[in-house]
Every structure is written in structure tokens, then in C-alpha cells.
N, C-alpha and C positions, 0 to 999 in steps of 0.2 A: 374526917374530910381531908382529903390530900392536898397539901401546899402546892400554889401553882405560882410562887416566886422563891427566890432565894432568899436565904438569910442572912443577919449580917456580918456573919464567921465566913459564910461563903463568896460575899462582895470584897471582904475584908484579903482574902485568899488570894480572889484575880488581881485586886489591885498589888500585890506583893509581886506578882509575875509581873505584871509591868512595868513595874518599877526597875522589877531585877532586867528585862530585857531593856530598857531604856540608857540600863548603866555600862550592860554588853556591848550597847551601839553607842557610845560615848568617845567622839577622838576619832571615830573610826576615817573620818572624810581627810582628818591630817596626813593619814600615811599618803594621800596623789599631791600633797603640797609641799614645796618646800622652804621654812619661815629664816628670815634671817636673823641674827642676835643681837645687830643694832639696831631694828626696824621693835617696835612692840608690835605686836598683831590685835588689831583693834574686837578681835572677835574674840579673848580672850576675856573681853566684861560679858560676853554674852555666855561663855563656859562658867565665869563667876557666878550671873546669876543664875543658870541653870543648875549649880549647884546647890541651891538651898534645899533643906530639909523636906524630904516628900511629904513630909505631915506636915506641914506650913502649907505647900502646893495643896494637899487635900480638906485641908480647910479651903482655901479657897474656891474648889473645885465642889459644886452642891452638889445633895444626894440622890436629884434627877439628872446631871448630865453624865453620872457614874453610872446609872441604871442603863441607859442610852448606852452608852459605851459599852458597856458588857453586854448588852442583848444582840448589838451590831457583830460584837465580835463573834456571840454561840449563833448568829446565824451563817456568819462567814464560815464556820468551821463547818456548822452542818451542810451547806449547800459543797462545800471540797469534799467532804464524808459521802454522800451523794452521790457527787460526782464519779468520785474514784469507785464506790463501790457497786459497779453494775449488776455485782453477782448475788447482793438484797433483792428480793421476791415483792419488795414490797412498793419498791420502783417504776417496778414492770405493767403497769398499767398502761405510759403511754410512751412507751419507747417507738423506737423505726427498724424496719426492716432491717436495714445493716446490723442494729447490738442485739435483735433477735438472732439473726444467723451468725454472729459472733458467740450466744447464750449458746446455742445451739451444737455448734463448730465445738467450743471448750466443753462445752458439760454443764452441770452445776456444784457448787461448792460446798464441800462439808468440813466444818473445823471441827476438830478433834480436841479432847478434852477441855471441854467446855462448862461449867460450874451451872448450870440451868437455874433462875431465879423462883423461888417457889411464891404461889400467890396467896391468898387470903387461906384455900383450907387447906397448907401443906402440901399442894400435889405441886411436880413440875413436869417438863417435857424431858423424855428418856431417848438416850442411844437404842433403847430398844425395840420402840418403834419404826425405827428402819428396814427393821426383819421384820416379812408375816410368815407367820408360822403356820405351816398345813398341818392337814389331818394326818397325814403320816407322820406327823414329826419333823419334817425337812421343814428349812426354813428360806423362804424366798426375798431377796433384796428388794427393798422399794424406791428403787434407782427415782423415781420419779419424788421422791416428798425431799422438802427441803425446807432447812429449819432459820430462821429470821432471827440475829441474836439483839436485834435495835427493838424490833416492839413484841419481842419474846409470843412469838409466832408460827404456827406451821402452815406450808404451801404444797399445791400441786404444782410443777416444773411445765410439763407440759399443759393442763387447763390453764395454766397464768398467762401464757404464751398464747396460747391458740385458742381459746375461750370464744367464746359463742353469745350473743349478745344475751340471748334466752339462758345461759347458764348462769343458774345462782346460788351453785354450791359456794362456801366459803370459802373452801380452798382454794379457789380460780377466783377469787376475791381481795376482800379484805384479809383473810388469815385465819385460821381457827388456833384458839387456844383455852378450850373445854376439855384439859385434861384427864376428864372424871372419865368421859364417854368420847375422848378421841380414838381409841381402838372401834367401839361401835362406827364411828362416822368415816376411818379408814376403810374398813371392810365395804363399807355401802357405798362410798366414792370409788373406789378400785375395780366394782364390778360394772361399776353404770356404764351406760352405753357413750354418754358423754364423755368420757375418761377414754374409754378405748378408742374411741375415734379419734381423740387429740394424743393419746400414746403412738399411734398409727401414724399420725400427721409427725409426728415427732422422729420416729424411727426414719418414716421415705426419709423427711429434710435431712437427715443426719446420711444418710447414702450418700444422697447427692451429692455434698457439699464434702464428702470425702471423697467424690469423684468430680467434683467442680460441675457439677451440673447442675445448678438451680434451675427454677421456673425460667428467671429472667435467661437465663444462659442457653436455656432448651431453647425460648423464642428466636435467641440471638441465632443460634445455632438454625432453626427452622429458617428462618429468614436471609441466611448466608445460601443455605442448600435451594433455598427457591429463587436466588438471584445467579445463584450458578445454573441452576434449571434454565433459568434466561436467558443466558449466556448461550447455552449451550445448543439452545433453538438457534440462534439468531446467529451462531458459525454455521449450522446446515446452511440457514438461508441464504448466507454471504456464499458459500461454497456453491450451492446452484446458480445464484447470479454469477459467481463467476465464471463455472462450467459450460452457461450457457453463452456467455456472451465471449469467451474463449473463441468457442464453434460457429460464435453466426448465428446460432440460432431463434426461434422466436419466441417467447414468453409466454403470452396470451393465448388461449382458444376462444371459442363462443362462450363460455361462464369462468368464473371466479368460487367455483364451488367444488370442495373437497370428494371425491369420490365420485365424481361425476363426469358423464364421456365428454370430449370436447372440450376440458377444464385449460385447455395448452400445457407448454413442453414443463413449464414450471412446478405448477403442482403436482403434474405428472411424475416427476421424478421428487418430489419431496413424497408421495404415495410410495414410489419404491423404494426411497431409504428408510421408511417408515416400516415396511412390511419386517426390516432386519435391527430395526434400531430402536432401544427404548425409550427415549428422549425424544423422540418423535410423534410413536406410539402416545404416549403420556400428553403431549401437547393436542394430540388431534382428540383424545378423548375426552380434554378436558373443551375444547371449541365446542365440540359436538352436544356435548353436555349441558352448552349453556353456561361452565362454569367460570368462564373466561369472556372477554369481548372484545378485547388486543388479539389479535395471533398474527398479526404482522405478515399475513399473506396477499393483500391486498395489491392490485397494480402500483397503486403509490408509494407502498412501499419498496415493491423492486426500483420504480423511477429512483426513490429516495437511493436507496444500496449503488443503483448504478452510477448518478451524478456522485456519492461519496468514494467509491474507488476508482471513479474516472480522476477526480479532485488529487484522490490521493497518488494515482500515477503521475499527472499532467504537473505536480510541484516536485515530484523526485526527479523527473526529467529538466524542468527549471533549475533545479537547484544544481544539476550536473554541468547545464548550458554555463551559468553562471559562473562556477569553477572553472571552467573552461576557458573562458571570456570571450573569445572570437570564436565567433559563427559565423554563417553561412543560411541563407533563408532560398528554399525552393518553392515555385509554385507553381501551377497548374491547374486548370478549371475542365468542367464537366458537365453536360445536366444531367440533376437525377430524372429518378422514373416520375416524380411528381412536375417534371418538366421546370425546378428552380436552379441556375447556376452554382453550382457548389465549385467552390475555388479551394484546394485543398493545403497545408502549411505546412513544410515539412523544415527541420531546424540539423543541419547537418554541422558538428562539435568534434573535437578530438577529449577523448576522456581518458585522462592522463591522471585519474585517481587513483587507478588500479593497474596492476603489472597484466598482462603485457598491457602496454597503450593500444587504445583500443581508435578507429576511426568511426560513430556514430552516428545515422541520420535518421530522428525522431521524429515520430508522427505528433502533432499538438490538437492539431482542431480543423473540420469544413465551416468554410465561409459563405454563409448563402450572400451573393453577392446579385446588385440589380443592375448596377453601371459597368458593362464590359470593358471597359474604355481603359487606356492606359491609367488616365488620370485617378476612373474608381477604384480599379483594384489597387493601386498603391495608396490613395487612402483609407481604403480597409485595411489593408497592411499596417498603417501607420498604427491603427487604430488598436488592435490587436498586438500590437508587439506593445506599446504603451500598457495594453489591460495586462499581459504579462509579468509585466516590471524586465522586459527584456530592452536593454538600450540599443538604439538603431545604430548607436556611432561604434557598435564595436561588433558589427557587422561588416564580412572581409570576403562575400562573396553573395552572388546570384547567381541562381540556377535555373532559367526556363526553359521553354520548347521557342520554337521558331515565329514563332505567330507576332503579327505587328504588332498587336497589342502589350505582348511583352518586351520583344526587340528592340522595338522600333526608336530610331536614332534619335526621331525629334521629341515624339511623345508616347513612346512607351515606357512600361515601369524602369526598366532599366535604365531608361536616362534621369528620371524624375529621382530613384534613389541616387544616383551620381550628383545630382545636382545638391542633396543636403549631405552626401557622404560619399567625394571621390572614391575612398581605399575601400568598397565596397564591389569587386569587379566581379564584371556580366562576362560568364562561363555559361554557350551553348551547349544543350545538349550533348553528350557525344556519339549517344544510339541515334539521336534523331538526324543531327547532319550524316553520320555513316549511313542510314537509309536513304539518305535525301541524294546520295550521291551513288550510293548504288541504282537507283532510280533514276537519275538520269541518264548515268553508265548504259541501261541497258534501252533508255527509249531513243539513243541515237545510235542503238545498232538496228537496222531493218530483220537478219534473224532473229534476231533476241526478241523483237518484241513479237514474229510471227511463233516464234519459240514457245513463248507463254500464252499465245494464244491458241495453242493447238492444244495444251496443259490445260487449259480453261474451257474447249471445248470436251474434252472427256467427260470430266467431271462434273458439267450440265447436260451432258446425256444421259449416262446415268442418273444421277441425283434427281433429275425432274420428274422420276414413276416409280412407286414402289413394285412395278413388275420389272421394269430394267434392274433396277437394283438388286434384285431378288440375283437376277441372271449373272450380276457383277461377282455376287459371291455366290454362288457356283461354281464358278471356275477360279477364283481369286480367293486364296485362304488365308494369306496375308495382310498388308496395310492396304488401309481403303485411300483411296482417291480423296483428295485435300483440296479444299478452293483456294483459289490464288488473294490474297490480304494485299489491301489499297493502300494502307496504309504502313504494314511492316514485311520490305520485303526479304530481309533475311528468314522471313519465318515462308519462304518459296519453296525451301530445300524439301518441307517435306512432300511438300505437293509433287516435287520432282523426284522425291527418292521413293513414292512410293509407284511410278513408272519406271524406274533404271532397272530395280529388283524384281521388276514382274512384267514385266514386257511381253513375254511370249503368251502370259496368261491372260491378258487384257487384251491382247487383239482376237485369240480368243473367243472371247467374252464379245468384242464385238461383232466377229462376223454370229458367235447364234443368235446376238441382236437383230442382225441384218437377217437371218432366214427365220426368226419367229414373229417378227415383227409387221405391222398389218398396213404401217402407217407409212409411207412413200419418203414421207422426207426424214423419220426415222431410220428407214434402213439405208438410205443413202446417203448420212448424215454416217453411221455406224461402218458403212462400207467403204467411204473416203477416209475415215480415220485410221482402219484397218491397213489400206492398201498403199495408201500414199503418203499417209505419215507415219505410222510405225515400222513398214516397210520401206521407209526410206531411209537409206544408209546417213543421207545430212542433216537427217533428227537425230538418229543416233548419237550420230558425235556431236551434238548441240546440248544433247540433253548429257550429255557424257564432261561435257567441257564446266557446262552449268552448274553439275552436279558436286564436282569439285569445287568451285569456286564459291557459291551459296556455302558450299559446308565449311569451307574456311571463316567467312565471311560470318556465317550463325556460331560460332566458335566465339572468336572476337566479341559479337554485339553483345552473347550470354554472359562472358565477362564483366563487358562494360558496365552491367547494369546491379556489379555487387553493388551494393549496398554500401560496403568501407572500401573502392576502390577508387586509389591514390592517383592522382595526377601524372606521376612518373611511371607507375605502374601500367598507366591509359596510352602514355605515349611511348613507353616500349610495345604495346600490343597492336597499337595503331601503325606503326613504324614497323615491324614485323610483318602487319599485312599487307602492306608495298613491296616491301621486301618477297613479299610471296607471288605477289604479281609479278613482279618481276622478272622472277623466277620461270616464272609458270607460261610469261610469254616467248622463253628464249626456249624450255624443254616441255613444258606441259601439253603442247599440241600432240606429241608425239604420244605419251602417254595416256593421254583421252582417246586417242585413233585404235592406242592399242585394245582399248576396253572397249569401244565401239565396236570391233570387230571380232570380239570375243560373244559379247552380247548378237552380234549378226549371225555367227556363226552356229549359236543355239537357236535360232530362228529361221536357220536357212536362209539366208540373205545372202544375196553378192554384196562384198566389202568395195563398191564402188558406187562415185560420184557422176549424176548424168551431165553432160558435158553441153557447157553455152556457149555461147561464141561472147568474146570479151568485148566489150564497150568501151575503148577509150575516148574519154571528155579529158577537152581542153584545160590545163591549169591557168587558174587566175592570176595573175601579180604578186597578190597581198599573201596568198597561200604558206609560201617558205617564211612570211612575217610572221601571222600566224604560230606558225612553230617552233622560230627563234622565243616567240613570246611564252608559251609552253614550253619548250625546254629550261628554259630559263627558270619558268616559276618552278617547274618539277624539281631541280639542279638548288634553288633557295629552301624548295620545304625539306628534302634531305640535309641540309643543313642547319636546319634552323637552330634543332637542338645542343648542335658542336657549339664548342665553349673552352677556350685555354684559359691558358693563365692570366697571358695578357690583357685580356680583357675580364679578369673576375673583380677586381676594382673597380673597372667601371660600372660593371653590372648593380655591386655593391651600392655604391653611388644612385647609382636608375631606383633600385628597390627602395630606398631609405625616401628619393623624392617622391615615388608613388604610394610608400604607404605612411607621406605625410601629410596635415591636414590640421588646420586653425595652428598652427608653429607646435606642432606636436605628432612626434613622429614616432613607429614601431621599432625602432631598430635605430642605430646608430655605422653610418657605412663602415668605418675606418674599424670598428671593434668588431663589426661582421667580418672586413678580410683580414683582420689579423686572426681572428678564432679560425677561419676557415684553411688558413696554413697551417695551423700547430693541430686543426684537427685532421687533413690530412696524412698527417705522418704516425697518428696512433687509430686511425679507426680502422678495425681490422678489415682483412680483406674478403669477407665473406657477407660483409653489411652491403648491400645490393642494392636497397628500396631505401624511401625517404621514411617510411615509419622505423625498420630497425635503423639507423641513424638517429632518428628521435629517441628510439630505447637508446642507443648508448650514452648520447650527450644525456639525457634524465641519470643517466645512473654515475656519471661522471661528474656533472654537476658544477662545470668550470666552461661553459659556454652558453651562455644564456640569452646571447643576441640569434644564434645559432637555433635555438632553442625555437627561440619567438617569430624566426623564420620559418621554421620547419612544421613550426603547427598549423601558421599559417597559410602555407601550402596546402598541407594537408586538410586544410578546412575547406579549401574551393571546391564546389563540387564539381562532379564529372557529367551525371546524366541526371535526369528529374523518372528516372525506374521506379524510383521509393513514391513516388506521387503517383503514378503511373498504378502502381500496386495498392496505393488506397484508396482507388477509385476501384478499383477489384472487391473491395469489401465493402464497397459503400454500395452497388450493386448486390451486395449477398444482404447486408442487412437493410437496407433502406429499397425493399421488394416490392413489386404492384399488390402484395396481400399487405404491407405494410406502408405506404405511401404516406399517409396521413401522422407517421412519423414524424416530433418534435425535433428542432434542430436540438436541444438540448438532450433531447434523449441519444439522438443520432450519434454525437460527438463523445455521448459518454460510452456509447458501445461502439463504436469505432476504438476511440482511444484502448479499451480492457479490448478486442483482438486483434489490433496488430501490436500492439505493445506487451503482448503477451507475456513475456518474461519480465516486464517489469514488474506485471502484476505479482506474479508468484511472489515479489521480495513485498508484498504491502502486509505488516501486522493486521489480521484481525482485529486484536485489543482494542488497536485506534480507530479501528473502526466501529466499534461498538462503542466507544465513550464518545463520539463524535455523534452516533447516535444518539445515546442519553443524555447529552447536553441539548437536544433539540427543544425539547420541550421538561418541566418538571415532574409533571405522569413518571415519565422515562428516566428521570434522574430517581424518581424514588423506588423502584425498579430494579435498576441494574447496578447503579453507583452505589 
């Protein structure tokens, strides 16, 4: 029977080792202290008595707390032996994944010369068991058996590892160590089918993990390509939203289904990126399938895309305003086709973040507004620059049209923002008063307006039948006849120029009106236009005189309506076109007569005027006052813009009180005119406009009252064009097929096409984790 305790040669052994380590750690805490030699150190009776005799100490010490102590210690050691040895077979029972593919990764371990314990009948375990020996002779390694030198044992490496709950060979067990008939039991475990399957399993894992591809890392791996898959959808999708809402165009048809007619423009064209792309291909198969129930084609989802890149334009544009700090707020109202006031917002900035300086006016948002009244729309205004986080005090201009509502001195919006922010000034349009004044220009000349009404009778002769019409180009192969506009009338020229250039051919045109026609007051309507007014040498030169003047006049207004066009810029263009009048009434006549007569002369016309007899009326009194009073004012607006020296202090002075407010001013006078002498003498002479001026002092960088002047010029606006033109596309997208259009939808595809180019700079990226933050679904998804 085998002893299952120690003896007392063996208790007698440990405790010697204790002893001896006890005497090694003896003193050892004195070397961190240091004792002095007139002090005794009181812990020196504790070294005394720790010094007594260890066999005194082991009397004291009974031969159960000795037991205890040495069992505590062979456990301590065994569980570090354990520990440290993962490469024991015999361990391997409930290890974790990690020290499996650690087993795996290394190998298993064979020590070498090794003394094998024999058992009761002389046999033990041999090195040459490792080898099976075939029939031919050749001998095969048995990489897989591994030998256990703690409870003299042999294993299988891989059944230990991978073992099957139903397997109950030994070797995938507890161990075999029936040396008599372990060659029988190796051959009959090496061929089993359980053995090969777990050698199998052994080998893949051992690939993998030499190419770092586990299970878990294939999943990882699976799971990375299927979120890039999602990605990869969801840029198509952002890219047709943007496509479409670039062009104006509509989203929607009759259904919401793939492959189907009438699905609208949307899935329409994700169908033809589909036909060439596989990321495409792949997501529609997988819908179709059933195997999916997100595909993210839904209306709600475009809404969703368009409010996120409308969001993401309408802050890049903020954030520029901002930088900026002085603006400019333009407005202008409308009704749409759903018959609701939209009041449009435009935010005109100098953007001096980027070389060249740039002059900016941004499209933000329509306002569907209810109260027209001066008072509503400037608190919608109010209310809207607030949701912004745009401050009203740093607001240095307004831009409307003429309308009281805006104007208006007492209670229009322009008084009402003066009244919480003088330095805020109301800049009329400059297209709209230019027409306003061509417009009355010509209704107090009596030709002029029989002028445009003979221009106006053409082209309701025509235009009123598609058989006249027909007749018009027949003989007319050039520009069609243009109706005269109530509203813009530099846009007259064309309605005039497309009579100047075709004159011979439109009369024409009229008399086969007048001999095909059935209808009495048609051909005599067709036969007076013929005879008495394009045969008449004082239409000629009316339309001749017109012709030029309009086209000056459409010159200018197309100008005026850049977009980044400068105040100073406006009033050399404006001042230039007086200058052309003026011109034009000392030599122009002569040159109109001469083209009148050129034109007669390809028409066969006498170059002559029928002759009236002259009416002299009496003059009034007040008449030469009158004129003194016009010359006068004409004699002041030519001057307005002169400016010396002498007076640039003062001016200086003016500015600094108008753009002051609550004891807090833009500028400072006195360092305005001193900068503006010293920069006189270095700015060179080919800086013209107040923008390159703004480039030089930015790059100089030593005038900064100068500076804060000059942007803020540059921030008043000129004309309200830029609102003008988003009522252009609010008309293309907000359609009678699309009426029923959200104001939030409306604003989001408003903003993506006229902002066009802002779009292009919005990442993707953030548009997708902006999506997958919406909901968790979507975070576990694409995040």
C-alpha cells in the first residue's frame, strides 16, 4: 500500500529549508535604514530573541501546525508549477480559447532525455513511441502524442484540445499509461475517425493563426466588409440626392418600387447605376430577395439626406458669415404656386478667408410669411437671424426692392431695423430704381411711348394665331418678336432688336398677312403696321435711337446684378451711363439718322420726315425755375462722388459717427485719416476698385481701421438679383406637379441648388455618421 503522507526524515528536511531561508532574510530590512551609535535600536531584543536555537522554536511549534505549513507550502508550489506549465496535457481540460490558440500557435513540447519512471511490471514509456513505423519500413512522426512527465502519462495534442463530448478514448482524457499494449491503442486511435477530424481541426487552426485569420477575425473581417458594403450604398444614395437636387429636379413618380415604370427620377437613376455597378447590383438583389428590410430608398429617406446636406451647407455658410462678422441681410417676397408668401433671405459677407478676397451673397432659407406688413416681415427676420445664432448688431446693411413695405420711412422694415441698429443702412436696389427711371424716362416722351406701342402691336399680331405665326417665319429666319416686360424694361432691347435687324422681312411678313388673311380687322391691322409704321422714316430713327440706348442701358443693369458687385464698382458704371447720355445727346442723333437711313435705304424708303406745321405754346413763369432746379440737381449728382483732401477728415469723422452705436464704434476717425495718407503714397497705381485695395491692405497688414472700412463697404449691397434669382428656382422646384411641397423639404433643395458649389466641398463621411447616429439599428450598422 502506497504512503499518502510524508515521513519524518521528510518533514524533518522542509523544515531545514526554512530555517536556512529564514537566516538568508535575516537583517535584510537594515540595509533602507540608517542606526545611530549613541541611540541602542530597540529592535535589536527582537533580533536577540529571534535568535534562539531553531530546535527550541520546534519544540514549541506542534506536529500539526508543521503538517499545515508544509501542505500550504506543496500546494503553493504546485498551483505556480500549474501555472507556469501550460504545455502539461494534463491541464488542458478547462483552458479558454486564448491558451488553446497560444497551444496551438507554439506547438507542443517534448523534452529530451528524459529518465521515464518504470511501474510495477518493469515497463515504462519509450522515445520510441513517437515514431509509427509503416510497412515499408519508413517511419512516420507522431507529431500529435505528447508525453506528461507529472503523472507519467501519454496524450493526444489535438483530441485534448478539440475533443468531442461523445469521445472517450483516454488519450483525449485522462491519459493512458498501459505500456504493455500502448502501441495496440496508438495504432487504433490514429486511424479513428475521431482523431482525424480533430488532426484536421488542428492543422486549419494552425494556417489561420499563421496568417492571423481566426474564426473570430474572419467574423471581424466579415463584418468590417459588410459595413463598408453600407457605406458604399448609402454614397450612391447621397450622390443621386445630390444630382438631383443640383438640377431641380423631382424625386418622386407614382410608386416607390424598384423596377417599376413611374418609380420617379430617383430610383430611376439608382436602376441605371445599378445596370454598371456592383454595389448596387448586390443591394437590389439582396431587397428583392427578401433578404434585407432597410434599403434606404424610401421617400423619407431622401427627405432625411436632403434636410442633412441642406444642414450641412446652411452651417458652412454660417460659419463663413461669422468669420466675416459684418453683413448685409437682403430680402424679397413672392407667392409660390401653392399661392403662400415666401419672403426669401439672402446674407451678402466679404470672405476674407481665402486669397483672392472674395465678395459673397448666400442663399439661407424662404420664409413662408402671413403678415406682409413692414412690421411682419421684420419680425420674422428677427426671428430667423436669432435661430441662426447670426447677431442683428453686426448687421451693416439692407438690401430691398422699392415696395412700402420695405422702404417705407415710417413703418417699413428698413425703419424698424434702424430703429434697434442705426449702422445697419437701407441700400435700394440699383436695377430696380435704374428701371424705375428708365420707365419714367420714356412715359414722358409722347414718341417713346407711341414707340413701344407699335413694338407691342407686332407681336400681338402675330402671336395671337398659330396660322399668323406660321406666316411670321416664313419669311423671318432670324429672332422672333419679344413682348414688351411691365416690369424690366431694359430687357426691351430685345423686343427692339429683333425689329432693327429684320425690318424688311417683317413688313414682309405683314403685307402676306394682309393678302391671306380673311379677317377685316386683321388685314388692316397688318396693312397699317406695314405702311405707316415701318414705312415710316420717324419709326426708323426712333427705333434706331432706342436701339442704342436700351443696349447701353441692358449693359449696365446685367452688370449690376453680379452677384459680388462692389459699390464703387456700381457707381463708376452708373456714372459712365450719364456720361453716355450725354454724350449721345450732343452726337448720337446724328449717328442714329445715319443708321436709320441705311436701314430706309435697304427698304426703299425716302430718308425723309413729313412735315407739320409747329405749334408754338405760350411759356409759364415757373418753367426756367423748373430748370434752374434740374440743372442744379444734375450739376450736384455729378459731383457727389468728388472728394479732396480737404475734406477727407471730415468725411472720416461723418463715418466713425455713422457707424457708431450704444458708445461703441467701427472705426476710429483720426487713425482712419492717418492710415489713409500713409496709404496713399504706397498703394500702387493699378489698385482701381475697393476689393484690390482690401487685397493689398490684408497682405500688408499695418492698416486695420482701413481694413474695417473697406469690408464694410464692401458688404452694402447693390441690388436684391441674388433674391430675384431664388425665386427662379423656387418656381423650378416648388411646381404645380409638386405644390403640396413641405417648407422644410423646399429649403433643403432650394439651399443644395443654388448653393451648389458649396455642396460639392460637404464630406460624405459626415454625412453618414450623422446618419448612423440617428438611431441604434444604424449605429450598429455602419459605426
Amino acid at each position: 500500500m502506497i504512503r499518502k503522507y510524508e515521513s519524518g526524515s521528510q518533514k524533518r528536511n522542509k523544515m531545514k529549508k526554512i530555517e536556512k531561508m529564514i537566516q538568508t532574510q535575516r537583517g535584510a530590512l537594515d540595509k533602507f535604514f540608517k542606526t545611530s551609535s549613541s541611540i541602542e535600536d530597540p529592535s535589536n531584543e527582537l533580533v536577540h530573541e529571534s535568535q534562539q536555537p531553531i530546535g527550541q522554536e520546534e519544540e514549541m511549534i506542534g506536529n500539526e501546525e508543521v503538517d499545515a505549513l508544509i501542505e500550504n507550502e506543496n500546494n503553493q508550489e504546485e498551483m505556480r508549477e500549474n501555472a507556469l506549465n501550460i504545455y502539461d496535457p494534463r491541464i488542458w481540460d478547462n483552458i479558454d480559447n486564448k491558451t488553446k490558440d497560444i497551444l496551438v500557435e507554439k506547438g507542443l513540447v517534448r523534452e529530451s532525455n528524459l529518465k521515464f519512471p518504470v511501474d510495477g511490471l518493469s515497463r515504462h514509456f519509450s522515445y520510441s513511441y513517437y515514431t509509427r513505423k509503416l510497412s515499408n519500413g519508413e517511419g512516420q512522426d507522431r507529431k500529435w502524442l505528447v508525453y506528461s512527465k507529472d503523472v507519467d502519462k501519454v496524450y493526444c495534442f489535438c483530441c485534448k484540445l478539440f475533443k468531442s463530448v461523445k469521445m472517450k478514448s483516454l488519450l483525449a482524457n485522462e491519459g493512458l499509461n498501459d505500456w504493455k499494449r500502448l502501441s495496440e491503442r496508438l495504432k487504433q486511435h490514429e486511424t479513428s475517425s475521431e482523431h482525424i477530424n480533430n488532426m484536421r481541426t488542428w492543422i486549419d487552426m494552425q494556417i489561420r493563426l499563421k496568417k492571423n485569420e481566426t474564426i473570430d477575425k474572419e467574423l471581424l473581417v466579415q463584418m468590417k466588409k459588410e459595413k463598408e458594403h453600407w457605406k458604399l450604398v448609402l454614397v450612391r444614395i447621397i450622390s443621386v440626392v445630390r444630382c438631383l437636387a443640383k438640377r431641380n429636379l423631382a424625386f418622386r413618380g407614382e410608386n416607390e418600387k424598384i423596377y417599376q415604370d413611374n418609380n420617379g427620377n430617383f430610383l430611376g437613376l439608382l436602376e441605371l447605376i445599378a445596370e454598371f455597378d456592383l454595389v448596387l447590383q448586390e443591394h437590389f438583389r439582396r431587397f428583392q430577395n427578401n433578404e434585407i428590410h432597410c434599403h434606404y430608398l424610401s421617400h423619407k429617406i431622401q427627405n432625411e439626406f436632403i434636410g442633412m446636406l441642406g444642414s450641412k451647407v446652411r452651417s458652412a455658410i454660417i460659419e463663413k458669415i461669422k468669420e466675416a462678422k459684418y453683413f448685409s441681410v437682403i430680402l424679397d417676397c413672392t407667392p409660390d404656386v401653392s399661392n403662400h408668401e415666401q419672403m426669401t433671405l439672402i446674407i451678402r459677407c466679404v470672405d476674407v478667408s481665402n486669397a483672392p478676397i472674395k465678395v459673397e451673397e448666400y442663399f439661407l432659407e424662404f420664409l413662408k410669411v402671413d403678415d406682409t406688413s413692414g412690421c411682419g416681415l421684420f419680425n420674422e427676420l428677427q426671428v430667423v437671424l436669432k435661430r441662426l445664432e447670426l447677431d442683428i448688431n453686426n448687421v451693416r446693411g439692407q438690401g430691398y426692392d422699392n415696395g412700402a413695405n420695405m422702404k417705407g420711412k415710417n413703418n417699413g422694415v428698413q425703419t424698424r431695423f434702424l430703429k434697434i441698429n442705426p449702422r445697419a443702412f437701407y441700400m435700394p436696389c440699383a436695377c430696380h430704381s435704374l428701371n424705375l427711371t428708365v420707365c419714367d424716362m420714356t412715359n414722358s416722351c409722347v414718341k417713346a411711348v407711341s414707340f413701344f406701342g407699335v413694338v407691342q402691336r407686332m407681336y400681338t399680331l402675330f402671336a395671337s394665331s398659330t396660322k399668323r405665326w406660321k406666316i411670321f417665319q416664313d419669311h423671318v429666319h432670324g429672332l422672333t418678336l419679344k413682348p414688351l416686360s411691365t416690369t424690366r424694361w431694359e430687357s426691351h432691347i430685345n423686343s427692339v432688336k429683333a425689329i432693327i435687324t429684320q425690318t424688311d422681312d417683317i413688313r414682309e411678313a405683314l403685307f402676306e398677312l394682309s393678302r391671306v388673311s380673311e379677317d377685316a380687322k386683321t388685314k388692316s391691322e397688318a396693312e397699317s403696321l406695314a405702311t405707316h409704321e415701318l414705312e415710316n422714316f420717324e419709326f426708323l430713327l426712333g427705333m434706331s435711337i432706342w436701339h442704342n440706348i436700351l443696349k447701353k442701358i441692358d449693359l449696365v443693369s446685367q452688370k449690376l446684378q453680379y452677384g459680388d458687385m462692389q459699390i464703387d464698382v456700381a457707381i463708376k458704371h452708373l456714372k459712365g451711363l450719364v456720361s453716355y447720355f450725354v454724350d449721345y445727346r450732343e452726337n448720337g442723333f446724328t449717328l442714329a439718322l445715319l443708321s436709320a437711313k441705311e436701314i430706309a435705304s435697304k427698304m426703299e424708303i425716302d430718308p425723309i420726315f413729313p412735315e407739320k406745321r409747329q405749334s408754338r405754346r405760350k411759356k409759364q413763369f415757373d418753367e426756367n425755375y423748373h430748370k434752374e432746379i434740374f440743372q442744379y440737381a444734375e450739376e450736384s449728382f455729378r459731383n457727389l462722388f468728388q472728394m479732396n483732401y480737404i475734406r477727407l477728415r471730415e468725411c472720416c469723422r461723418n463715418l466713425e459717427v455713422a457707424l457708431t452705436h450704444d458708445n461703441e464704434s467701427d472705426i476710429n476717425a483720426d487713425d482712419l485719416f492717418s492710415e489713409l495718407e500713409v496709404l496713399q503714397m504706397y498703394l500702387p497705381k493699378e489698385t482701381k476698385t475697393a476689393i484690390e485695395v482690401l487685397e493689398f491692405v490684408k497682405v500688408v497688414d499695418c492698416f486695420p481701421n482701413v481694413s474695417i472700412a473697406y469690408r464694410i463697404i464692401l458688404t452694402l449691397p447693390v441690388t436684391v438679383a441674388s433674391a430675384e434669382r431664388s425665386f427662379s428656382k423656387l418656381k423650378l422646384i416648388k411646381s404645380y406637379l409638386r405644390s403640396t411641397m413641405s417648407q422644410e423639404r423646399l429649403n433643403g433643395l432650394a439651399i443644395l441648388c443654388i448653393e451648389k458649389n458649396m455642396l460639392e466641398n460637404i464630406d460624405f463621411e459626415e454625412v453618414i455618421d450623422d446618419f448612423a447616429s440617428q438611431n441604434a439599428r444604424r449605429s450598429r450598422i455602419f459605426q
